[in-house]
Phi, psi and omega in degrees: 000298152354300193282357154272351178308336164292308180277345168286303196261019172277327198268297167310030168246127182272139169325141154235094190308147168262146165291141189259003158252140205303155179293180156261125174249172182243090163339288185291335202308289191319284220302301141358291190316299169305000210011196173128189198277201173312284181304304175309339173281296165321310189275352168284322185302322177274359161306295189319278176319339189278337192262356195278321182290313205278347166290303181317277167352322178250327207298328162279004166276358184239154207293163179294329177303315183295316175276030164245320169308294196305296166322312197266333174283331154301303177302318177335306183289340168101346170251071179305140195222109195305313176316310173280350193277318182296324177282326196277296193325309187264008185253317185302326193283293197264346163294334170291280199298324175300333170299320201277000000 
């Protein structure tokens, strides 16, 4: 009875599927969000894209556990940011290699 007890409560966890594509965020909204002038807005914006482009690319190499970590923490604050999302996404990615 016991040795199922593992599989009950693995099974009792709800799913969260990952997207098999980088999410969508709303740029200015994160940007908007940092205030600052004019000039601060624009280079947070091109932050942004840079970092959004720099994902597509990388996005299936990193685990679904990860890119789920990574979302909800980025997300958490209600402004989500392709910059924190790519930075939580390569310290997990590299914390890893480093353990091996």
């Amino acid at each position: 009875m016991l040795m199922h007890l593992p599989i009950f409560i693995l099974a009792s966890f709800p799913l969260t599927p990952v997207a098999d594509n980088v999410p969508k965020f709303d740029i200015a909204r994160e940007c908007r969000s940092e205030g600052g002038s004019q000039a601060v807005l624009v280079k947070c914006a091109a932050d942004e894209e840079q970092a959004r482009a720099d994902l597509q690319p990388q996005w299936s190499q990193f685990s679904a556990v990860d890119k789920t970590v990574c979302i909800g923490e980025t997300t958490m604050d209600g402004t989500p940011s392709y910059v924190e999302l790519l930075t939580c996404l390569e310290m997990a990615r590299d914390a890893k290699k480093l353990r091996k």
